[in-house]
C-alpha positions in Angstrom: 262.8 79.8 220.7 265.1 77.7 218.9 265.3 74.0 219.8 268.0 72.2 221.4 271.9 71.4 220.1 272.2 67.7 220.0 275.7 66.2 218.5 275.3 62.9 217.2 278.3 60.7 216.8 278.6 58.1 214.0 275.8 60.1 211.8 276.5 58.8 208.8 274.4 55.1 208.9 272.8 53.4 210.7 271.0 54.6 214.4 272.9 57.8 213.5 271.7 58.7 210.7 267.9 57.6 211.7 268.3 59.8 215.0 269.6 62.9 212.8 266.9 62.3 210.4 263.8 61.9 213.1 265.4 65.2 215.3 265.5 67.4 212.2 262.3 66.2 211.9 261.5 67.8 214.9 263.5 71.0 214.4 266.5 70.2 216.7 270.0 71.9 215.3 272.2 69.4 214.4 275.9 68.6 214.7 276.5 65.3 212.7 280.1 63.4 213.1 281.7 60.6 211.2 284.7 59.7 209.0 282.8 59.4 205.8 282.6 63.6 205.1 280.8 62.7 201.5 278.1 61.0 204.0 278.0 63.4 205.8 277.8 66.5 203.2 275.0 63.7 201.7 273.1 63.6 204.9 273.6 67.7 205.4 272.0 68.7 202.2 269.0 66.3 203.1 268.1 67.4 206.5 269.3 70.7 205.8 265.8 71.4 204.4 264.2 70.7 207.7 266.7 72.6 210.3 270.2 74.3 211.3 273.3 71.4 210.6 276.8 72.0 211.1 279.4 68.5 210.1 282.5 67.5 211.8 284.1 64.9 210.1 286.8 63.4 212.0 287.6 59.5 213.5 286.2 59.2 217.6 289.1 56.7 217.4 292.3 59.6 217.9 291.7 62.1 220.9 293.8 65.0 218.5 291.0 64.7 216.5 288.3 64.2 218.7 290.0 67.7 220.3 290.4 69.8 217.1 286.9 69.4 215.7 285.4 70.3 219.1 287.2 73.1 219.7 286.2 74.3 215.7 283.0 74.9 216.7 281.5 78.2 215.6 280.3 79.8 218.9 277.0 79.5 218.1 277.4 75.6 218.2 279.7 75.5 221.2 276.9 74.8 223.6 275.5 71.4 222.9 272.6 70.3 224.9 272.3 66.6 224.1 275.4 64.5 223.4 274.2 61.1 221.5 277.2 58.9 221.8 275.7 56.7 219.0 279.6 55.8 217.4 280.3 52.1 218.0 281.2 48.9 215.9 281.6 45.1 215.9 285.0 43.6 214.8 284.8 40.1 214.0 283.6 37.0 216.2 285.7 34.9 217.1 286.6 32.8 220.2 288.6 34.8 222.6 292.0 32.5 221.7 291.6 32.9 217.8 290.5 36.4 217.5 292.3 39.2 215.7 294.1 41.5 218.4 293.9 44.4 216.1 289.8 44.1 216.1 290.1 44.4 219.5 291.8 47.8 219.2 289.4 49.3 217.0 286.7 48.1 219.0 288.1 49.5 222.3 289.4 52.7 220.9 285.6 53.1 219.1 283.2 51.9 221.6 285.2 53.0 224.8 287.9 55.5 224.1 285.9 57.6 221.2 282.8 58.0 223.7 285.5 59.1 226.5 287.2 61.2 224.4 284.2 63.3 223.1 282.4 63.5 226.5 285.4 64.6 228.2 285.1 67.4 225.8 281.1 68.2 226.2 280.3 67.7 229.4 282.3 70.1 231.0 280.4 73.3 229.4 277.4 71.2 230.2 278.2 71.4 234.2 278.9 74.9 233.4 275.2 75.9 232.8 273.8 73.3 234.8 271.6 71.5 232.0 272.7 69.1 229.7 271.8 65.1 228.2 274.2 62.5 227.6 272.7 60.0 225.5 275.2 56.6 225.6 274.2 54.0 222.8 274.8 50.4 224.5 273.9 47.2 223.5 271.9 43.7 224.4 275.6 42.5 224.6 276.2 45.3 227.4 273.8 43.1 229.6 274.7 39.3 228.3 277.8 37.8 226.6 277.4 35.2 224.4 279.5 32.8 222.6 282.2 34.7 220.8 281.2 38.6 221.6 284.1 38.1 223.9 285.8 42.0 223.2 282.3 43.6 222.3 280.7 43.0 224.9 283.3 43.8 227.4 283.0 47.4 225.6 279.4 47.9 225.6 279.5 46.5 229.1 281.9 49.5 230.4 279.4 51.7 228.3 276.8 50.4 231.0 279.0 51.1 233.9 280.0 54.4 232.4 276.6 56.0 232.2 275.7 54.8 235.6 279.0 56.7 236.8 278.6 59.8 234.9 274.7 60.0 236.3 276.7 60.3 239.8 279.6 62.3 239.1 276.7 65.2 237.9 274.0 63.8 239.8 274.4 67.9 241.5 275.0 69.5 238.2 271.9 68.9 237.0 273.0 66.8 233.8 270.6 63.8 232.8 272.4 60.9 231.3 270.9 58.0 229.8 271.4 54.5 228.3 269.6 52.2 225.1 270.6 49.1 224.6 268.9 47.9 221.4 269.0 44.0 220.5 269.3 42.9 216.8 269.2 46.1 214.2 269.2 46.3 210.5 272.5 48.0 210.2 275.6 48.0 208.8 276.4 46.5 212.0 276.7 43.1 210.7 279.0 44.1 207.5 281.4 46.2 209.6 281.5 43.0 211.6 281.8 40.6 208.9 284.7 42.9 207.1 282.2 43.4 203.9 281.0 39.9 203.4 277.6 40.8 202.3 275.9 37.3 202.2 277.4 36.4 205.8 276.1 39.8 207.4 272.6 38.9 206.4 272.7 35.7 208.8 271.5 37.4 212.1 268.6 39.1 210.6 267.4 35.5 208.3 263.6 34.4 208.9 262.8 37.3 211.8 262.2 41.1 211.6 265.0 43.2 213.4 264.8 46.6 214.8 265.1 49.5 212.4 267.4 52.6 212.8 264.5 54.4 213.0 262.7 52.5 216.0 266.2 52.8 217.9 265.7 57.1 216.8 262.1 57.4 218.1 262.9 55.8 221.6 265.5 58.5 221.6 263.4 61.2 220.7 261.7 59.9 223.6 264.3 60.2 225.9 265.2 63.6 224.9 261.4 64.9 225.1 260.6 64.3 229.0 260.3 66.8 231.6 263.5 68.2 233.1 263.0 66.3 236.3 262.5 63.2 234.4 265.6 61.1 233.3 265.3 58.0 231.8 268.2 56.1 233.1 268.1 53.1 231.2 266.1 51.2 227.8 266.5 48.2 226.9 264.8 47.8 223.4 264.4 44.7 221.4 262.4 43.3 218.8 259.4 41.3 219.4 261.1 38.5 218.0 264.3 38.3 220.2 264.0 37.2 223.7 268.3 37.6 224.6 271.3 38.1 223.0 271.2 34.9 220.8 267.8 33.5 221.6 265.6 34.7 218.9 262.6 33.0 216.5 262.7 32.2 212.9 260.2 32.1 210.5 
């Protein structure tokens, strides 16, 4: 029997493309999204070896888009089984008076609007056949705010509240939904943050060992492998050497 459909948003770094790696790994069939399509034709020919990948290359940012690459799905991809709502970014940091409005937007129409946009769109069939996983990538900053995160964390604190409300919107539908939270990842996280200034995106990683995309991937593998009556809720992953948002140790 062939495995599961699971659509990855934001495939083409980071979490995402660790998750799409470690699942064609596994033999899932893959639907990879993200605005960079040489990325994403890159990552294709890669895992393409390993399993069944169709690309949709379009930004979660603009619902038009979000809509017409969705509804472009061959039939054969229509039903996705597993949605990993992985797109997300940092913009800046910044006390709240001083910030950049504009980071805000992106931040709010990535994080919050893009993972709206493309559920609203998934779910539905989902409910349909009574069997479906929403997978809803949050953050240590989803739990705590810290000095500056301001806008981000407000985001990836609705993503928190979100996945707890879709869990009871289809609590009768059958449809497991799920949340991890990862603390400090070696990412482009930091550069998107830092608007490309290499030397300052290496600062939150300095003297410690952060997570890898891959060790964010294998806790999702997890997720995805329980039992049907099983439905981990909520993960909260961080690495040994960070205790909270901003309290970590150095070497």
């Amino acid at each position: 029997m062939d495995k599961e459909i699971v659509l990855i948003t934001g495939a083409t770094s980071g979490i995402g493309e660790a998750t799409a790696e470690l699942l064609a790994e596994n033999r899932y069939r893959l639907i990879i999204a993200g605005r960079r399509n040489d990325r994403l034709d890159e990552l294709k020919n890669h895992i393409g070896k390993l399993t069944y990948v169709h690309t949709l290359n379009f930004d979660i940012r603009h619902r038009d888009e979000v809509d017409r690459a969705i509804d472009s799905l061959p039939p054969e991809w229509q039903d996705v089984d597993i949605l990993v709502n992985n797109a997300g970014l940092a913009a800046g940091l910044d006390h709240f008076h001083e910030s950049d409005i504009d980071d805000w937007e992106q931040m709010i129409d990535t994080n919050l609007k893009g993972l709206l946009y493309i559920s609203r769109k998934i779910t539905p069939r989902m409910v349909e056949r009574g069997t479906g996983h929403v997978i809803n990538i949050g953050s240590i900053a989803g739990r705590e705010m810290y000095e500056k995160g301001n806008v981000y964390s407000a985001t990836k604190h609705a993503v928190e509240a979100l996945s707890r409300g879709m869990k009871m919107d289809m609590l009768n539908d059958g449809i497991r939904v799920s949340t991890i939270s990862p603390g400090l990842v070696d990412t482009e996280f930091s550069l998107v943050r830092f608007k490309g200034d290499g030397e300052r995106a290496k600062e939150p990683y300095r003297g410690m060992r952060p997570l890898s995309g891959r060790d964010v991937a294998e806790a999702i593998l997890f997720m995805i492998t329980r039992p049907p009556h099983v439905n981990i809720n909520d993960l909260l992953i961080m690495p040994t050497a960070q205790a909270a948002a901003v309290m970590v140790h150095r070497e």
